[in-house]
N, CA, C and O of each residue as an XYZ file, in Angstrom:
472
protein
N       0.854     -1.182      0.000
C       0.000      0.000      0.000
C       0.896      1.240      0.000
O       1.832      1.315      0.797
N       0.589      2.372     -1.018
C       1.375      3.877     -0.810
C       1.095      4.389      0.357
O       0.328      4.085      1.270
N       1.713      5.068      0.200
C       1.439      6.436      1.135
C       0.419      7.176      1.067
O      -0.196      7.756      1.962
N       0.258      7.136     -0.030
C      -0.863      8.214     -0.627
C      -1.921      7.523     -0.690
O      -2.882      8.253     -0.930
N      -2.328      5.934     -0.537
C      -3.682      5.370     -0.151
C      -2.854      5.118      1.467
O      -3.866      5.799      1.631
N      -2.484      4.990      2.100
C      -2.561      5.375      3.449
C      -3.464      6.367      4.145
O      -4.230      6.342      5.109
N      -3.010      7.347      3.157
C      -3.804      8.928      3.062
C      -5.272      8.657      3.245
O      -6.133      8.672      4.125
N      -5.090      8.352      1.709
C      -7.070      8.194      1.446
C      -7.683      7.150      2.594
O      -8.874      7.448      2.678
N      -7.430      6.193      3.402
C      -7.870      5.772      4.212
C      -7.952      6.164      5.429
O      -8.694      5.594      6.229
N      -7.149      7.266      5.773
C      -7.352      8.322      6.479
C      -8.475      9.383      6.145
O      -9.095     10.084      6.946
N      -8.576      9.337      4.884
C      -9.599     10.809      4.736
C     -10.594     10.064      4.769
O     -11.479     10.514      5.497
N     -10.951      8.622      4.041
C     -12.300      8.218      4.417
C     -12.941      8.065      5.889
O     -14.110      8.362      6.136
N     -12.161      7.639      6.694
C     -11.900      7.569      7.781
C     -12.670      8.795      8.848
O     -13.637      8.773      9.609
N     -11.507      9.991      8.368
C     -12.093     11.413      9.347
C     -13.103     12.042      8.577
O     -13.836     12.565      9.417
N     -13.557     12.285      7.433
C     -14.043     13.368      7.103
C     -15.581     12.991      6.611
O     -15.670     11.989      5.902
N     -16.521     13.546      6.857
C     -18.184     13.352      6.564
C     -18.121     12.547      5.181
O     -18.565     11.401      5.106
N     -17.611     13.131      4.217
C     -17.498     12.884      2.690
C     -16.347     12.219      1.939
O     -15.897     12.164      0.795
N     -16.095     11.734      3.178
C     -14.652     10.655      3.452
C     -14.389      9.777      1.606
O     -13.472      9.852      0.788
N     -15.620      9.073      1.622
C     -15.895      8.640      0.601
C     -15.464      8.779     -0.696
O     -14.611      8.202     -1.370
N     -16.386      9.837     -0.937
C     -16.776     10.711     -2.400
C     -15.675     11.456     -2.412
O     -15.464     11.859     -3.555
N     -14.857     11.826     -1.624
C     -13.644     12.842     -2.156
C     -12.711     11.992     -2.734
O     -12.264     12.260     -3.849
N     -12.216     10.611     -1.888
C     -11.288      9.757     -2.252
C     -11.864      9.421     -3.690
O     -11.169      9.669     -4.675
N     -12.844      8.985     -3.793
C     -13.458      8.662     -5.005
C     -13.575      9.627     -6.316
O     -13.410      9.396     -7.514
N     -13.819     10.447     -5.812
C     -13.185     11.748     -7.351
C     -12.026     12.139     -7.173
O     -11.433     12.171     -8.251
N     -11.318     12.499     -6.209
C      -9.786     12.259     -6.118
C      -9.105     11.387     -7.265
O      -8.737     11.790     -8.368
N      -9.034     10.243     -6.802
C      -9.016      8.844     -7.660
C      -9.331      9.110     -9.185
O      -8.601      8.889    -10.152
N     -10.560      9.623     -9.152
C     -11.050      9.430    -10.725
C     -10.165     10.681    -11.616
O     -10.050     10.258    -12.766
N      -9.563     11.941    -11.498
C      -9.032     13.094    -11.233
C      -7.858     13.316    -11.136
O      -7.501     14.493    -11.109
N      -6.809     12.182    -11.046
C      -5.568     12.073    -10.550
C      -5.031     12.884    -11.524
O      -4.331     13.687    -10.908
N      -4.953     13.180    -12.995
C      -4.237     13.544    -13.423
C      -4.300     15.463    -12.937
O      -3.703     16.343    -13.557
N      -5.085     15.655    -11.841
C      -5.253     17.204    -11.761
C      -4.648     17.570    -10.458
O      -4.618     18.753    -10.119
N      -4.016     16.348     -9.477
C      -2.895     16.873     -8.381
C      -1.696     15.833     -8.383
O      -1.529     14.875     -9.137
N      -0.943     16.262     -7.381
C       0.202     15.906     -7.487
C       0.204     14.427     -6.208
O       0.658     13.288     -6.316
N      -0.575     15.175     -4.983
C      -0.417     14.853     -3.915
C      -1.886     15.481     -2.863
O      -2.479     16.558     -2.907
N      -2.095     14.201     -1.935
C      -3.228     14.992     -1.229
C      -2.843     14.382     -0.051
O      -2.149     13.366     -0.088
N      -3.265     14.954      1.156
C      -3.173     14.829      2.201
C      -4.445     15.414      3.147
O      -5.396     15.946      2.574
N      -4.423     15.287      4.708
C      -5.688     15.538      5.189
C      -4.790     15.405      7.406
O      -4.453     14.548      8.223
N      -4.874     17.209      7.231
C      -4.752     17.171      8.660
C      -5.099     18.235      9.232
O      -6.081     18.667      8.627
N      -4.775     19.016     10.227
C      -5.157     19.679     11.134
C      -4.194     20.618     11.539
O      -3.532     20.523     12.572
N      -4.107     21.708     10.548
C      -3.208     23.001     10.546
C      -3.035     23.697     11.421
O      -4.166     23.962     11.828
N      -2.116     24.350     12.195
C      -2.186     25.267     12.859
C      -1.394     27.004     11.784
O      -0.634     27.086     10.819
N      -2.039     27.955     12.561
C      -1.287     29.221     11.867
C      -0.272     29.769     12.746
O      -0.377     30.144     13.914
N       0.427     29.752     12.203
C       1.196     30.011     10.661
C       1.481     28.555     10.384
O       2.027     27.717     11.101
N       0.803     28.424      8.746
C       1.052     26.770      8.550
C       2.200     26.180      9.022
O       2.130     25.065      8.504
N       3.386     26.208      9.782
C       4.771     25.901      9.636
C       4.574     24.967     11.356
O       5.242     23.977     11.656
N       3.459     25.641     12.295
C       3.316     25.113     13.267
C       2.938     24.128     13.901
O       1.721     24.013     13.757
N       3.311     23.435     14.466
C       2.854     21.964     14.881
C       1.717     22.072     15.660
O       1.482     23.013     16.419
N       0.717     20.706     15.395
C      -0.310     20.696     16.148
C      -0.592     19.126     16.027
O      -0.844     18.384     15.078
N      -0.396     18.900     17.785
C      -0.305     17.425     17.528
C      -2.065     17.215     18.622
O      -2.089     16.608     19.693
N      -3.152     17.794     18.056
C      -4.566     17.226     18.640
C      -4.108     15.802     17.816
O      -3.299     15.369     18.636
N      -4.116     15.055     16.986
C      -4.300     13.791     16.403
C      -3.794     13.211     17.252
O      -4.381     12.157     17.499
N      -2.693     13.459     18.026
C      -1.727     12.901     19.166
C      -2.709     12.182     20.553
O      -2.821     11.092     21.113
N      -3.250     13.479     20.642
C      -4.314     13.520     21.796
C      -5.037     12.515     21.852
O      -5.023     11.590     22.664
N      -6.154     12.834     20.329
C      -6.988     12.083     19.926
C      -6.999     10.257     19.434
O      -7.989      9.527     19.458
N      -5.348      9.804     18.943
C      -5.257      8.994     18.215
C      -5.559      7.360     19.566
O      -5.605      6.222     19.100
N      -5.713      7.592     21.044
C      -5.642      6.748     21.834
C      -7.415      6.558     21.928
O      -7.850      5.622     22.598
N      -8.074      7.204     21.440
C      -9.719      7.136     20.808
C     -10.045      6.669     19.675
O     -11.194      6.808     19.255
N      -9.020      5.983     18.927
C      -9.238      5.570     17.586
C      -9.707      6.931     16.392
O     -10.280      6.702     15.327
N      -9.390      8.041     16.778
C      -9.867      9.366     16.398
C      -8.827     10.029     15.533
O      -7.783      9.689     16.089
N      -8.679     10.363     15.070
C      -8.035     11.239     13.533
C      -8.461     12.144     13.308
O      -9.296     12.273     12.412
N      -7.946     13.303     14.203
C      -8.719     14.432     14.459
C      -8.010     15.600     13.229
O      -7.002     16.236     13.535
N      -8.601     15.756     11.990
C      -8.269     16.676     11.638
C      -9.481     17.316     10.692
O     -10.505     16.654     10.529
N      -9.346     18.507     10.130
C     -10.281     19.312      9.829
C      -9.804     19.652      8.284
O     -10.691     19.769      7.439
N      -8.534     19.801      7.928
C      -8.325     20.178      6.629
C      -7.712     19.234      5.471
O      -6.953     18.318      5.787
N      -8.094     19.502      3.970
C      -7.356     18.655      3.226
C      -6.316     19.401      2.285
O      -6.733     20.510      1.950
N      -5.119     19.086      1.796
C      -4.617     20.082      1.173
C      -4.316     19.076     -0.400
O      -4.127     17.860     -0.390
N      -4.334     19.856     -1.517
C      -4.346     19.075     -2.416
C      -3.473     19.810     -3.448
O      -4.038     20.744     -4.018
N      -2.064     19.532     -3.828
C      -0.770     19.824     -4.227
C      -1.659     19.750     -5.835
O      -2.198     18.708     -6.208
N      -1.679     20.919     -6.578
C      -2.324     20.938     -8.252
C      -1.277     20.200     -8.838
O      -0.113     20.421     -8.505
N      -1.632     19.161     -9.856
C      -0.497     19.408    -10.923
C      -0.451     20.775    -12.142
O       0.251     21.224    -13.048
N      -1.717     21.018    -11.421
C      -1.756     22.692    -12.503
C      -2.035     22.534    -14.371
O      -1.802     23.270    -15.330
N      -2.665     21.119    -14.191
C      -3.220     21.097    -15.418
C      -4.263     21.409    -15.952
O      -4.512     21.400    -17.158
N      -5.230     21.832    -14.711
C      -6.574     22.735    -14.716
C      -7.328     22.471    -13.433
O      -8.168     21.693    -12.980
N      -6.605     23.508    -13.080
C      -7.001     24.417    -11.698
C      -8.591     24.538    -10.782
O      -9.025     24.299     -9.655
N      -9.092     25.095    -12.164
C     -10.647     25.145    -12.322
C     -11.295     24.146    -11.877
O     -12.191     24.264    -11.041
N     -10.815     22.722    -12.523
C     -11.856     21.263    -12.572
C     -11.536     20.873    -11.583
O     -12.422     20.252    -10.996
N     -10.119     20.997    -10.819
C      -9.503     20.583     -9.940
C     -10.329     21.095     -8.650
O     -10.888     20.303     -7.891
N     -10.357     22.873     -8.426
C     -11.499     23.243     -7.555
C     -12.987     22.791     -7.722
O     -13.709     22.718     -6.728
N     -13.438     22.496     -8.940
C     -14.822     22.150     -9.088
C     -15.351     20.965     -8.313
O     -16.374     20.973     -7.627
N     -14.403     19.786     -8.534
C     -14.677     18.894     -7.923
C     -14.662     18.789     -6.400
O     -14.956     17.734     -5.838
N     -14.359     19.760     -5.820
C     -14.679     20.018     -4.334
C     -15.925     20.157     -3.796
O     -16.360     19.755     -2.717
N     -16.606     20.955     -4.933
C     -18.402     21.777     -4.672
C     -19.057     20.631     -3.793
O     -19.682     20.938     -2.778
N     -18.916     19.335     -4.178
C     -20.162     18.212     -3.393
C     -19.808     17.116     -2.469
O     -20.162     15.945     -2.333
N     -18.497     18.389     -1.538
C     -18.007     18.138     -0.762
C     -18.500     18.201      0.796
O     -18.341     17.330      1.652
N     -19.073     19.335      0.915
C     -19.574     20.328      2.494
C     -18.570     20.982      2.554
O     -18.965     21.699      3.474
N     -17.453     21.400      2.322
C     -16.269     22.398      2.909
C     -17.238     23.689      3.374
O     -18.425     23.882      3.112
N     -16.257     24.540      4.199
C     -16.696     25.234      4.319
C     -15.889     26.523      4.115
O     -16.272     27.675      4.317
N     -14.808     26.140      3.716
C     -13.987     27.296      2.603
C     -12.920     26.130      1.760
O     -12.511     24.993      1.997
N     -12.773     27.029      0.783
C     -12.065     26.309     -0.063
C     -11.160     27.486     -0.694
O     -11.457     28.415     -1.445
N     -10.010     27.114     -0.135
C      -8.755     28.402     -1.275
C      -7.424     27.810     -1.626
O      -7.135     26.627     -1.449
N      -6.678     28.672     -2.108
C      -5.483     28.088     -2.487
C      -4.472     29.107     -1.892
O      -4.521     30.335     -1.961
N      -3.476     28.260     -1.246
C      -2.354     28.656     -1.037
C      -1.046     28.757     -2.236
O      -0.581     27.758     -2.786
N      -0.623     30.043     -2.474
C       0.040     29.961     -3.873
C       1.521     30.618     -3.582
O       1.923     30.928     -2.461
N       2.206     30.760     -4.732
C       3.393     31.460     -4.403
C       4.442     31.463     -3.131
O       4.757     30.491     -2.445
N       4.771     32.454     -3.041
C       6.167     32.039     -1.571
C       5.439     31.565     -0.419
O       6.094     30.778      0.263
N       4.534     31.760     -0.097
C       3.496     30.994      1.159
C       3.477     29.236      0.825
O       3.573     28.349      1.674
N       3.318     29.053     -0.723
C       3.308     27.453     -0.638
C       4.819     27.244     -1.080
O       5.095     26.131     -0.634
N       5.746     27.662     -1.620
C       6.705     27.024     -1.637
C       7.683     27.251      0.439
O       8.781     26.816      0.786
N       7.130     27.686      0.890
C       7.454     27.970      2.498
C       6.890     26.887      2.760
O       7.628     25.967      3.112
N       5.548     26.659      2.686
C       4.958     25.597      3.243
C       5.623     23.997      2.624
O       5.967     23.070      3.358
N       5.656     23.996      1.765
C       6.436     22.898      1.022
C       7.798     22.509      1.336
O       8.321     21.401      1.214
N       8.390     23.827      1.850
C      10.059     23.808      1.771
C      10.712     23.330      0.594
O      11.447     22.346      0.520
N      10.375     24.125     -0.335
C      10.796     24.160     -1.654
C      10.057     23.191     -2.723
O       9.226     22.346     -2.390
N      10.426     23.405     -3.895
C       9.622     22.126     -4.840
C      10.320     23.077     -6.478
O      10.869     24.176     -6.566
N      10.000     22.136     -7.453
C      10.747     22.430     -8.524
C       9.921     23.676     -9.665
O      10.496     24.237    -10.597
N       8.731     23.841     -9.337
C       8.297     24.809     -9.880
C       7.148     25.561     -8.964
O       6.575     24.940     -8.069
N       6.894     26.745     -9.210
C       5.594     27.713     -8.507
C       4.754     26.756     -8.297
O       4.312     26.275     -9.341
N       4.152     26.042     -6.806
C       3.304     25.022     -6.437
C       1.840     25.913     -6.768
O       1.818     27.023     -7.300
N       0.746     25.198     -6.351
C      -0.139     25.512     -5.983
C      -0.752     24.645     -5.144
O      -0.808     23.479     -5.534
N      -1.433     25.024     -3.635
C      -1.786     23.970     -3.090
C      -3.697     24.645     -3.000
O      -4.113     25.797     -2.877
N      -4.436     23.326     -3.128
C      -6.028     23.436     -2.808
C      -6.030     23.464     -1.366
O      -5.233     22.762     -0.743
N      -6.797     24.159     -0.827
C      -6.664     24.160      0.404
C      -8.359     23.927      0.821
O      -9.155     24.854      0.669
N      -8.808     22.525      1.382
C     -10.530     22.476      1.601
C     -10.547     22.120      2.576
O     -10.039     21.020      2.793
N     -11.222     22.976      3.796
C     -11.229     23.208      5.048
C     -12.969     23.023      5.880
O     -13.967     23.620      5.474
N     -12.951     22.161      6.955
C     -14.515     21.724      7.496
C     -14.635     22.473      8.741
O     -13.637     22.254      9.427
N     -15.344     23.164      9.237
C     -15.267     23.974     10.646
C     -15.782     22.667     11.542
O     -15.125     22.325     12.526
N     -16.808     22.062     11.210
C     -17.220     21.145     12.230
C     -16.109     19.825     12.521
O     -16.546     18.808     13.060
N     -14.808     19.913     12.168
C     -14.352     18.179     12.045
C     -13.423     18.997     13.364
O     -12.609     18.359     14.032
């Protein structure tokens, strides 16, 4: 098993729409690089170990997903979020995501789809 279905069994796992995201995720691949699903603190760079807390509850406490574009269309890439529930959805771009990244080989873009209730 990858890493990256490690992931998705994590997101099915924590998130309401656990499901259907992995599942257009999946279908979509050619529109990110990389997805992941945790629980940010600000300034993104900061640690936040609630999952820590939580993980002796069988609990996977996180609230956000971040989804690395391959930047082959941006657009379809956000679209497929809509029949999600988020409750914001933006992108982190430019020196903020290559900070957050700690470098990468071209101008990233990361999806950023965020749940207030998780």
């Amino acid at each position: 098993m990858s890493v990256q279905e490690i992931e998705f069994e994590l997101i099915k796992k924590s998130l309401s729409f656990g499901e259907q995201i992995v599942f257009d995720l999946k279908r979509n691949k050619h529109l990110w690089e990389g997805v992941v699903v945790d629980r940010p603190s600000e300034p993104y760079l900061s640690i936040n170990l609630i999952k820590l807390r939580d993980i002796s509850k069988n609990v996977w406490n996180v609230s956000t997903l971040f989804i690395l574009s391959s930047q082959k269309n941006d657009t379809a890439l956000e679209a497929i979020t809509n029949s999600w529930g988020a409750d914001e959805v933006d992108w982190i771009i430019e020196e903020k995501a290559i900070l957050v990244l700690e470098s990468h080989k071209k101008m990233p873009k990361i999806l950023r789809v965020w749940w207030e209730g998780k």
